[in-house]
MIKOL-347322 format. One record per residue (C-alpha): residue number from 1; residue in three letters; x, y negated, z negated. Coordinates in nm, 3 decimals. Example, Ala and Ser with C-alpha at 12.3 -4.5 7.8 and 13.67 -1.06 7.14 Angstrom:
BEGIN
   i  aa      xx      yy      zz
   1 ALA   1.230   0.450  -0.780
   2 SER   1.367   0.106  -0.714
% end
This chain:
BEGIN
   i  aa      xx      yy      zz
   1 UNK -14.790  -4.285   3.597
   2 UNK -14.801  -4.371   3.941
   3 UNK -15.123  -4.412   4.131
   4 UNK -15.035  -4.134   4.398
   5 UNK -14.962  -3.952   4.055
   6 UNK -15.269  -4.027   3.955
   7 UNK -15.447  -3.937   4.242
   8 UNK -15.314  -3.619   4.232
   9 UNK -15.412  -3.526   3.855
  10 UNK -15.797  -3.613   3.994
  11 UNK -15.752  -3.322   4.214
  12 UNK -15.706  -3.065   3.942
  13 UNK -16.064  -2.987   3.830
  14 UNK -16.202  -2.683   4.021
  15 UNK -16.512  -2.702   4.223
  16 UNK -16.794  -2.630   3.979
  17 UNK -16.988  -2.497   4.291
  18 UNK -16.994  -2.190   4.497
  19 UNK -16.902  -2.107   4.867
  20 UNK -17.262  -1.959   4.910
  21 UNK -17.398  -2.244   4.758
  22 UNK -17.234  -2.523   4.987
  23 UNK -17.318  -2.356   5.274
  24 UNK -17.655  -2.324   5.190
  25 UNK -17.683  -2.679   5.126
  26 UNK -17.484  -2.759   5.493
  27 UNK -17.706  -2.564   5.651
  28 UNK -18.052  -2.766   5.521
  29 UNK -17.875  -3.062   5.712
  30 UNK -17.836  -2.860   6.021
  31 UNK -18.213  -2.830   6.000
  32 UNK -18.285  -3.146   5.904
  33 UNK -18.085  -3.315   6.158
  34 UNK -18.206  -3.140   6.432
  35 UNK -18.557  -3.255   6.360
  36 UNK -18.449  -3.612   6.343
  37 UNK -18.258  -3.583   6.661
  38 UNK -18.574  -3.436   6.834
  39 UNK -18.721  -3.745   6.756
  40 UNK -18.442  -3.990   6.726
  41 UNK -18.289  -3.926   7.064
  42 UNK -18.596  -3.789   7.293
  43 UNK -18.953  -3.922   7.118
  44 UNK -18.872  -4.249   7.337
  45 UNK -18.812  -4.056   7.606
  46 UNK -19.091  -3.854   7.564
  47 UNK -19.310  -4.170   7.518
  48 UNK -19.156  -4.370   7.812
  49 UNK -19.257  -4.063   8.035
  50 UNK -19.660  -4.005   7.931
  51 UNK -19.783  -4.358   8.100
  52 UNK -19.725  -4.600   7.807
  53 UNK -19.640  -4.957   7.847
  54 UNK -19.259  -4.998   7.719
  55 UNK -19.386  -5.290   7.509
  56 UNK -19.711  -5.138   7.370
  57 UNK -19.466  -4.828   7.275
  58 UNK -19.218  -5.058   7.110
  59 UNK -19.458  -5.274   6.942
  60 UNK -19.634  -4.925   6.831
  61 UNK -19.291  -4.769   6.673
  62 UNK -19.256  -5.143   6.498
  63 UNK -19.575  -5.069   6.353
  64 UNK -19.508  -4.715   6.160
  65 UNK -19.193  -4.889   6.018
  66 UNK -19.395  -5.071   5.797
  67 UNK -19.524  -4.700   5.654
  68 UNK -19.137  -4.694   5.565
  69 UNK -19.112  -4.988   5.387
  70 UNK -19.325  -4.852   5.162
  71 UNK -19.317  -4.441   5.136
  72 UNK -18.953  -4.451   5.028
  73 UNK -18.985  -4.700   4.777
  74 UNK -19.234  -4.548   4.639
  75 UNK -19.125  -4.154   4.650
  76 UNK -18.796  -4.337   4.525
  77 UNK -18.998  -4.432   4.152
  78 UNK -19.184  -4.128   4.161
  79 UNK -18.867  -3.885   4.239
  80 UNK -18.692  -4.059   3.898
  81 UNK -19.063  -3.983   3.713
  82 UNK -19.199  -3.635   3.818
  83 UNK -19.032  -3.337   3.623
  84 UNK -19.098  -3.038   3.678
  85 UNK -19.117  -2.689   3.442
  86 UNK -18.792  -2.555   3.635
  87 UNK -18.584  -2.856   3.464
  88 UNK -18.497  -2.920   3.866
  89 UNK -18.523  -3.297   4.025
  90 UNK -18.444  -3.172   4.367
  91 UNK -18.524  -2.841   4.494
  92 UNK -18.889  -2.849   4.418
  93 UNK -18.928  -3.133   4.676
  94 UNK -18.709  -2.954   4.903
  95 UNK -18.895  -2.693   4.901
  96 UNK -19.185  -2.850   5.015
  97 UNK -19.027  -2.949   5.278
  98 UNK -18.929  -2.606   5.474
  99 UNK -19.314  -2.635   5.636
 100 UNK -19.408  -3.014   5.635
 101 UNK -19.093  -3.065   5.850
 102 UNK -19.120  -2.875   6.134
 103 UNK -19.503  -2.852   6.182
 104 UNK -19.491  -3.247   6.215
 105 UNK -19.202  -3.225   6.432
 106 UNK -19.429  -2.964   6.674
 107 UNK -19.694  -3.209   6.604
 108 UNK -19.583  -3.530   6.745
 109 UNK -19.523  -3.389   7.075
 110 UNK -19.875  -3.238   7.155
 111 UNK -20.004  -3.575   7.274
 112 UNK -20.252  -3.471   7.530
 113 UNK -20.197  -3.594   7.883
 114 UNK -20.594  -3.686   7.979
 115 UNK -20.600  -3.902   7.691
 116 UNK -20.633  -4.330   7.716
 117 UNK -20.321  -4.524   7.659
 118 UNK -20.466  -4.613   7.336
 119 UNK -20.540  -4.300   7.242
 120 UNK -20.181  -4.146   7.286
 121 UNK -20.040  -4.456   7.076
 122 UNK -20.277  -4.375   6.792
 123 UNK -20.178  -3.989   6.795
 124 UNK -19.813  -4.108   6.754
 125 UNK -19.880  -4.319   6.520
 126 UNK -20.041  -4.114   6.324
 127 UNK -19.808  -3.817   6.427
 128 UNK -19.469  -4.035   6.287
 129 UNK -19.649  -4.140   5.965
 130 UNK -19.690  -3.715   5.881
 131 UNK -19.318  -3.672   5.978
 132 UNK -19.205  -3.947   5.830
 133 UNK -19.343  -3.879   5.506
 134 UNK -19.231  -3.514   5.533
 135 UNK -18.875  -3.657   5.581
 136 UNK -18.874  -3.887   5.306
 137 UNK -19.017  -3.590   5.084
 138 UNK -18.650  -3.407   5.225
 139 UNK -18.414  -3.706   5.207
 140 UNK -18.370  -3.829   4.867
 141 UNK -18.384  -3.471   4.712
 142 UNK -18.099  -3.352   4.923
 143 UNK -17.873  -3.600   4.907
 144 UNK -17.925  -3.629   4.510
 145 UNK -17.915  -3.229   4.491
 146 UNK -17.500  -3.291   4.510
 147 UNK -17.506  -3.511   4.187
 148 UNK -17.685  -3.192   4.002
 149 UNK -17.434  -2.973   4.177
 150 UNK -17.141  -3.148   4.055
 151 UNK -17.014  -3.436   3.877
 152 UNK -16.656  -3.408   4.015
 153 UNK -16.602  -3.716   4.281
 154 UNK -16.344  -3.563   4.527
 155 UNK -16.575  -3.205   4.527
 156 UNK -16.889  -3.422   4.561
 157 UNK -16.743  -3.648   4.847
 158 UNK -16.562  -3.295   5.022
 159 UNK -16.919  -3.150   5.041
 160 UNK -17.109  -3.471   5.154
 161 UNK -16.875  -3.535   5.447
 162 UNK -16.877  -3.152   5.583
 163 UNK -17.250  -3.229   5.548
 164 UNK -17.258  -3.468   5.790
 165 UNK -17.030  -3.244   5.990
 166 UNK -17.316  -2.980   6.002
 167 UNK -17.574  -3.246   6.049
 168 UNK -17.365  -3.324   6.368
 169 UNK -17.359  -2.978   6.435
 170 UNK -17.729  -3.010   6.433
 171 UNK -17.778  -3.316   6.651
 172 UNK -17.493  -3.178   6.893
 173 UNK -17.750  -2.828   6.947
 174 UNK -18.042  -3.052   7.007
 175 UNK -17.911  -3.312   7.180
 176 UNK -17.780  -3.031   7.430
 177 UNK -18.043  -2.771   7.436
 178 UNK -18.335  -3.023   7.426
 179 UNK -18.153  -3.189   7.735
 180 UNK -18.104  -2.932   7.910
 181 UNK -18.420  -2.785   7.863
 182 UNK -18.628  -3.089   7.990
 183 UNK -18.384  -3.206   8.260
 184 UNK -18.469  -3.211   8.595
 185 UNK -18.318  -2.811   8.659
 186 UNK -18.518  -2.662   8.402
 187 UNK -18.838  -2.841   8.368
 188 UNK -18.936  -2.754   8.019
 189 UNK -19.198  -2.972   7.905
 190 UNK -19.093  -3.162   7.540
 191 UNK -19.407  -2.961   7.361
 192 UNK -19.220  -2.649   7.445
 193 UNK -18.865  -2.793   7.338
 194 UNK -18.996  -2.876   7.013
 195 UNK -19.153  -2.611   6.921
 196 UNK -18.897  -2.398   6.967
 197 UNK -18.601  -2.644   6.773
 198 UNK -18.864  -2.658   6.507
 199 UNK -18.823  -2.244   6.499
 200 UNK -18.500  -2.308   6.446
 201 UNK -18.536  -2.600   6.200
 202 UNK -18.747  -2.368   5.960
 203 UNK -18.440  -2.067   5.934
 204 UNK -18.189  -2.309   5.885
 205 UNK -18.350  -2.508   5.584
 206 UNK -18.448  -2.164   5.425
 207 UNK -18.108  -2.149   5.247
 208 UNK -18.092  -2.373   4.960
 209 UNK -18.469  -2.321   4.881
 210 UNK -18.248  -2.002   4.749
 211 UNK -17.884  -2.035   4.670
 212 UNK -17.902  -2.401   4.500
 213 UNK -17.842  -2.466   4.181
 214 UNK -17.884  -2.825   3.936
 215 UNK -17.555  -2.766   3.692
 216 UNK -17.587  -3.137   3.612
 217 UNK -17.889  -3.230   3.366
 218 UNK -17.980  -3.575   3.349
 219 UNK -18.082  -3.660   3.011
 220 UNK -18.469  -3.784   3.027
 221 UNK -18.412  -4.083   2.866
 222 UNK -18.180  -4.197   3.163
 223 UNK -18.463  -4.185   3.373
 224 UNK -18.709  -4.442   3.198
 225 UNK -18.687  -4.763   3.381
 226 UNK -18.966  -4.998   3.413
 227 UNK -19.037  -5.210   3.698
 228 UNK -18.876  -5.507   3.577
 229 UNK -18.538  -5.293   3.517
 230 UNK -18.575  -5.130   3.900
 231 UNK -18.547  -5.492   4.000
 232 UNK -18.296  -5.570   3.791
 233 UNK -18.099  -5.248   3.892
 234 UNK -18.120  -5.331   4.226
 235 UNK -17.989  -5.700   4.183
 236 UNK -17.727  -5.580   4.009
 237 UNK -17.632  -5.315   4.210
 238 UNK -17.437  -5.497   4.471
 239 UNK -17.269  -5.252   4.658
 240 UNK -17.569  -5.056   4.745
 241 UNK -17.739  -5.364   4.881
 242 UNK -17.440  -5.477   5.080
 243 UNK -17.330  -5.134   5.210
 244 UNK -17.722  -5.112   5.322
 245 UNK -17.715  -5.469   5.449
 246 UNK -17.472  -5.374   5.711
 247 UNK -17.567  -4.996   5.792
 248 UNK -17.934  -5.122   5.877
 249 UNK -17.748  -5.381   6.123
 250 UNK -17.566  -5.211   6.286
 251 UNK -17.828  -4.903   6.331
 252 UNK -18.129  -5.099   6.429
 253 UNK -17.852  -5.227   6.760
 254 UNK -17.756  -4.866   6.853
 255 UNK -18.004  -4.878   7.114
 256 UNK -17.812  -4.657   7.392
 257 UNK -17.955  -4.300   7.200
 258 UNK -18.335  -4.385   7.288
 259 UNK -18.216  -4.411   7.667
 260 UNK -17.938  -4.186   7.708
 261 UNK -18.165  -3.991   7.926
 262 UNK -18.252  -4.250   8.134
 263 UNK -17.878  -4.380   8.150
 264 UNK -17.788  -4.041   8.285
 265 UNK -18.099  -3.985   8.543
 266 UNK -18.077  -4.342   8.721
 267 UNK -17.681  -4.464   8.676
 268 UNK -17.513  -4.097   8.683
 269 UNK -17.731  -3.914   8.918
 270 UNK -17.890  -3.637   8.641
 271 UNK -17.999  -3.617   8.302
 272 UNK -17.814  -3.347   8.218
 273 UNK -17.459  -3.578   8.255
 274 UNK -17.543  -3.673   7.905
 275 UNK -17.488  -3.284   7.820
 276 UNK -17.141  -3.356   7.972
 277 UNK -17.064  -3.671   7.819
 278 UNK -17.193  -3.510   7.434
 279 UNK -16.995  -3.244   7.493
 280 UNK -16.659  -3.431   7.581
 281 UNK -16.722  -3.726   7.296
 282 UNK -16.831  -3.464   7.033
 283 UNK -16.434  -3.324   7.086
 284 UNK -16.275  -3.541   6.872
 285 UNK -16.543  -3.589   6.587
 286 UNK -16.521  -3.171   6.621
 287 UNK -16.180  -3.191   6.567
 288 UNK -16.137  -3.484   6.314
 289 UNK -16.446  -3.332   6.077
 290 UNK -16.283  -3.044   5.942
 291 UNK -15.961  -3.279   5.800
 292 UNK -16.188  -3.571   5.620
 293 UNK -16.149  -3.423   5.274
 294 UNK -15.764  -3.445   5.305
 295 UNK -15.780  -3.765   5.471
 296 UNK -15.960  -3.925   5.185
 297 UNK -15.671  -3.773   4.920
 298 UNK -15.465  -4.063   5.102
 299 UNK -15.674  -4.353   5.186
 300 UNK -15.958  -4.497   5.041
 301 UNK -16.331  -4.394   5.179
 302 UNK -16.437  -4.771   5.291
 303 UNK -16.126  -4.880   5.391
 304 UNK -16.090  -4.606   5.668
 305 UNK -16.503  -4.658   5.745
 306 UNK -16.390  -5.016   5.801
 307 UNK -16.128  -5.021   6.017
 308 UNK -16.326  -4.734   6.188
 309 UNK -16.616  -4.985   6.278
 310 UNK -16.343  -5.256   6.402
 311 UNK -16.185  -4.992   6.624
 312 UNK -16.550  -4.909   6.753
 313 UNK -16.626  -5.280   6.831
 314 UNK -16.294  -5.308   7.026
 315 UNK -16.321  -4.955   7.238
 316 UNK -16.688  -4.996   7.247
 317 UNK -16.692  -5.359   7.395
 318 UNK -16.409  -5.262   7.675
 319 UNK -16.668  -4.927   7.798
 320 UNK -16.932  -5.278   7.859
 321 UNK -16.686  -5.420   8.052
 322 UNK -16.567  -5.135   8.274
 323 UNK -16.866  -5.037   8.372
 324 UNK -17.014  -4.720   8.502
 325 UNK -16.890  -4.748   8.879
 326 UNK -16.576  -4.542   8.836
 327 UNK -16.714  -4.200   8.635
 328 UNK -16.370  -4.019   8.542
 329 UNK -16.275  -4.378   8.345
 330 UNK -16.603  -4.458   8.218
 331 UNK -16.612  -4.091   8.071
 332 UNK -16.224  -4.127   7.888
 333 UNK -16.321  -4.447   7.744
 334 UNK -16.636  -4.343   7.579
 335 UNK -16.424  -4.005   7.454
 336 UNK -16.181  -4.286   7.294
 337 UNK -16.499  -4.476   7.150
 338 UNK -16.604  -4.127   6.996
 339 UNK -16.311  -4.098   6.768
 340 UNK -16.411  -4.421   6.524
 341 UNK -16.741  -4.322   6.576
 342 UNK -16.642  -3.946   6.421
 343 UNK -16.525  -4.114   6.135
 344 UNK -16.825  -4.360   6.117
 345 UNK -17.059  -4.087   6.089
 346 UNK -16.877  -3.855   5.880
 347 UNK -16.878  -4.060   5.591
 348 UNK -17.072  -4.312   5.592
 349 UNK -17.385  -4.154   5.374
 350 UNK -17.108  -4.065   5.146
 351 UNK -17.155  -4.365   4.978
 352 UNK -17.486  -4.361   4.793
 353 UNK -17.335  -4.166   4.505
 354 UNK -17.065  -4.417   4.460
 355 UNK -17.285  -4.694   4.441
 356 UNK -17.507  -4.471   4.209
 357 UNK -17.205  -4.432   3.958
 358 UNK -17.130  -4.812   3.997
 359 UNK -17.532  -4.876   3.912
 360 UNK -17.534  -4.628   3.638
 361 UNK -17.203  -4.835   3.495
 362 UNK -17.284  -5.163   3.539
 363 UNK -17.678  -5.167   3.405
 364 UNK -17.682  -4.862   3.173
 365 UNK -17.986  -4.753   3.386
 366 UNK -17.978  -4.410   3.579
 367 UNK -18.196  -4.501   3.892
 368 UNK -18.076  -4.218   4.150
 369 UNK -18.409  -4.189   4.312
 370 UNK -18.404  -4.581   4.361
 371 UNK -18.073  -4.551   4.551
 372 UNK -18.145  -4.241   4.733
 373 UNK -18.465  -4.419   4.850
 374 UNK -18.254  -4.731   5.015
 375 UNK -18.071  -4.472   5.198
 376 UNK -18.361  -4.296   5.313
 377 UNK -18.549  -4.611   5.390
 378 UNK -18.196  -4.758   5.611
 379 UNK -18.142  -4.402   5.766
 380 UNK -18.524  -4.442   5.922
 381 UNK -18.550  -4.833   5.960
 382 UNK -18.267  -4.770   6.171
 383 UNK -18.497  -4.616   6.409
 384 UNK -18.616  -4.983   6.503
 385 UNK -18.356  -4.962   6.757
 386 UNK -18.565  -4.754   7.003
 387 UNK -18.811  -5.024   6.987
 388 UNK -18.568  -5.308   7.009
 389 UNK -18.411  -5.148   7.295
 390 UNK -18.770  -5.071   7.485
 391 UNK -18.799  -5.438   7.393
 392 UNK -18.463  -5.514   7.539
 393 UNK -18.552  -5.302   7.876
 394 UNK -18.851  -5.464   7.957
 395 UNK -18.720  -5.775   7.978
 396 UNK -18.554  -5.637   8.271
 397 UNK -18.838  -5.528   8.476
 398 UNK -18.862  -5.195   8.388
 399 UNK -19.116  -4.976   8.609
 400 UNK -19.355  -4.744   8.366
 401 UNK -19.307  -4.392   8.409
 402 UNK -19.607  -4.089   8.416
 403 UNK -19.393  -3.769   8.449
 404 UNK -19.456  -3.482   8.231
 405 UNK -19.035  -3.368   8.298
 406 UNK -18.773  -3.504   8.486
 407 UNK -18.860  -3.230   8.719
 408 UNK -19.163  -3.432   8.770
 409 UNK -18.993  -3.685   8.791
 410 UNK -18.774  -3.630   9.058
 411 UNK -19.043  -3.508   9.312
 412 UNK -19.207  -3.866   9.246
 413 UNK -18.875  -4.012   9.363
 414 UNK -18.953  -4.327   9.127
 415 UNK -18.690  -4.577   9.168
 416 UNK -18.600  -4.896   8.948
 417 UNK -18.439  -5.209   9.069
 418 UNK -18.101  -5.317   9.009
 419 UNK -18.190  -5.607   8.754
 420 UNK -18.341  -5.304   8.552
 421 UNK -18.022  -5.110   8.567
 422 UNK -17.833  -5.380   8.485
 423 UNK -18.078  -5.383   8.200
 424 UNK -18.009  -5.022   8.105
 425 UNK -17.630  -5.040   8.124
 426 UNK -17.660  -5.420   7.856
 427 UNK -17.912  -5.150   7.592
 428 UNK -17.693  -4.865   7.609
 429 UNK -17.336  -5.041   7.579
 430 UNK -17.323  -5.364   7.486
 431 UNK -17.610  -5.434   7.225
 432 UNK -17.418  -5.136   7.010
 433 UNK -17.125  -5.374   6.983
 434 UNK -17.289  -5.637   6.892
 435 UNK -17.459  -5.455   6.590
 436 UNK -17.152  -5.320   6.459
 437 UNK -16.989  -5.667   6.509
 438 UNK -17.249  -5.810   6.292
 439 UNK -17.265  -5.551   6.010
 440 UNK -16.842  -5.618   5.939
 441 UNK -16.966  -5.897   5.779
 442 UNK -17.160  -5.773   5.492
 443 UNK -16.896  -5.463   5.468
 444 UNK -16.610  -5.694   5.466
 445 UNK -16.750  -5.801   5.066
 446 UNK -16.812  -5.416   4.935
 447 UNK -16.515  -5.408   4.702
 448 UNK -16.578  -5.061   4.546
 449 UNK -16.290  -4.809   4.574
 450 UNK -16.273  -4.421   4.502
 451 UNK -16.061  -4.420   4.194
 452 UNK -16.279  -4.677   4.010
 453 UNK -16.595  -4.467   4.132
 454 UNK -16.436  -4.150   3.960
 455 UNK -16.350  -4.356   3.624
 456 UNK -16.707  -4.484   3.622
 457 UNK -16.880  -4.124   3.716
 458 UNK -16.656  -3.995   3.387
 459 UNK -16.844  -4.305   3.155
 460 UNK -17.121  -4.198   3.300
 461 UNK -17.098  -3.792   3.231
 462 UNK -16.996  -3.879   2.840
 463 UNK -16.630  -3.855   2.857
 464 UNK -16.485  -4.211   2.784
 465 UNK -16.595  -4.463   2.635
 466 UNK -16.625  -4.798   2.764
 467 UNK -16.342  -4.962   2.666
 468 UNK -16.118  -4.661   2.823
 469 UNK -16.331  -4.729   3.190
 470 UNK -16.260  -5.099   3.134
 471 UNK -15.884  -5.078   3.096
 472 UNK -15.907  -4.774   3.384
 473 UNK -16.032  -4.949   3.690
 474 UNK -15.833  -5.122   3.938
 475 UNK -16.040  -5.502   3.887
 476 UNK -16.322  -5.658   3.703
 477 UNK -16.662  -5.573   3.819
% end
């Protein structure tokens, strides 16, 4: 049999889950992304404009990282040990989450304006350490919640990617309304933004509190690992730390999100051109989205995530060059680097339950939650890069801002000098490149494929033996 054959006869089994059902679970990353975007793309923003030093806020958001080094490590050994009565792994936590979420997102931004400088740092601090727990208490249940829906890989990775579709969805609403809402013709102050995407945060996470389901029992004595086998897990499991290795690269240099505001206001003459410009790159990912599932019938997942980052490198490195001088060029380039991008973002959390499978395979030990909580732990270290680009912008002479809105801060006609725009244009073009340049290099050793992924997932389920996977996959691993 052929391997396009073969392809096609791992196509056959039905979807074990239900339309209801998916879209409930899409819908919990709408949610869930819009509350990291409110923080991800305008807390530095929001933090650059109360009267903050850019290197006491940097060194500040360093500081809560170390909170994530270890909450997700250690929700990731207590997710594989808590059971509950229900039988359920996931939705308990989930549920948990519907409150904790947004009331820390509403939190965060209620720093009051008459307090010291070192007051304000402390109430972020402590602000980000409640959300971020609250989002580590979301992250590793949901994305394990699809390996209790199903067991079948090409459903599984179908429902992950349109996942990250809605999550776009998500960060596309925020990243507009929030914008809009705060710029300079609306005046909005970012309290009142978040409270009212955290209204909307709450109905769209509702869902799958309801309409999920865990089909797929994992039998308890798959979960008992010591510590000694967690280690030995994770030095054996390869692929995850590799795949990681470069994701947390590359995401710690995408430093243009914290000042896309900023980029917009001072080089582009408003903040709300960065409504235009996510509007007019979100086109293609918007169109591309919707066709990932029958993409991935006819190439592999990390080949096309590959070649995606290369293309990104290329298109992203000529937009540095260019510059931002002539607009109408500047704008179809960065439309050109959204298309890799799409693809970038589409799938590339689909690969957790892969390396899962592959863990599962190659040690005999079921450590999901371990996984999960790499993934959550990159997805947030990744948030170093709005420090490391404050970092990068002061180095450039950047003048501190005290403006409650860029209303505000347009009647105080602040102005910065041309070393620090210079500054701004290096953070929010040519830094990106460089991280994605960097992280080919751990990607270019992740050797995993799809169809070995599915042969391992049916050892794992019970439904070959050993020697059947062995003979199965494509090469030794």
């Amino acid at each position: 049999m052929s391997e396009k054959n073969e392809q096609k006869t791992q196509a056959a089994p039905p979807n074990m889950t239900t339309g209801g059902e998916r879209l409930s679970y899409w819908s919990y990353f709408v949610g869930q992304s819009m509350s990291y975007t409110m923080l991800g793309g305008f807390l530095t923003t929001y933090m650059m404009m109360i009267g903050i030093d850019l290197t006491k806020i940097a060194t500040a958001m360093v500081l809560v990282k170390m909170w994530d080094a270890v909450n997700d490590t250690i929700f990731g050994v207590i997710f594989d040990r808590v059971k509950f009565k229900s039988g359920n792994k996931s939705l308990p936590w989930i549920r948990m989450t519907l409150v904790l979420i947004p009331l820390t997102t509403v939190f965060i931004y209620q720093i009051p304006g008459t307090l010291s400088q070192t007051a304000k740092i402390v109430w972020f601090v402590v602000g980000y350490i409640l959300w971020d727990t609250a989002y580590t208490l979301s992250d590793i249940p949901i994305y394990n919640l699809v390996t209790m829906m199903t067991n079948n890989l090409i459903e599984r990775n179908s429902i992950l990617a349109i996942a990250r579709v809605f999550a776009l969805g998500g960060a596309f609403v925020t990243s507009m309304a929030a914008t809009v809402l705060v710029s300079e013709k609306v005046g909005f102050s970012f309290a009142q933004t978040a409270l009212l995407i955290s209204l909307i945060v709450v109905l769209t996470m509702i869902p799958v509190a309801i309409k999920g389901k865990e089909r797929i029992k994992v039998k308890p004595t798959e979960e008992k690992y010591n510590f000694g086998k967690m280690i030995h897990y994770l030095r054996s499991n390869k692929y995850l730390l590799l795949f990681y290795a470069g994701y947390i690269i590359s995401g710690i240099l995408m430093t243009q999100t914290a000042i896309d505001l900023f980029v917009s206001y001072y080089l582009f003459g408003s903040a709300l051109f960065s409504t235009l410009m996510l509007v007019l790159s979100s086109a293609p990912m918007i169109i591309i989205s919707p066709l990932i599932n029958r993409i991935l019938k006819h190439v592999d997942k990390f080949r096309l995530f590959y070649w995606a980052n290369v293309a990104f490198v290329i298109t992203g490195f000529v937009v540095y060059l260019v510059g931002y001088k002539n607009v109408f060029l500047y704008i179809g380039l960065v439309v050109l680097r959204s298309i890799p991008y799409g693809l970038i973002y589409t799938i590339n959390l689909t690969f957790t339950p892969d390396t899962v499978e592959y863990g599962q395979f190659k040690t005999g030990v079921d450590a999901r939650g371990v996984a999960f909580a790499i993934q959550s732990f990159a997805a947030k270290f990744t948030s170093l890069a709005q420090p490391v680009g404050l970092f990068i912008l002061s180095l450039f002479g950047w003048v501190t801002i005290d403006a409650s809105s860029f209303a505000q801060l347009q009647s105080m006609h602040i102005a910065q000098s041309a070393m620090a725009l210079n500054g701004l244009w290096i953070t929010a073009t040519l830094i990106p490149v460089i991280g994605t340049a960097l992280a080919l290099i751990p990607y270019h050793f992740y050797k995993l494929n799809d169809r070995d992924v599915q042969v391992m997932a049916k050892f794992n389920a019970g439904e070959i033996t050993r020697p059947q996977a062995e003979a199965a996959l494509s090469r030794k691993y």
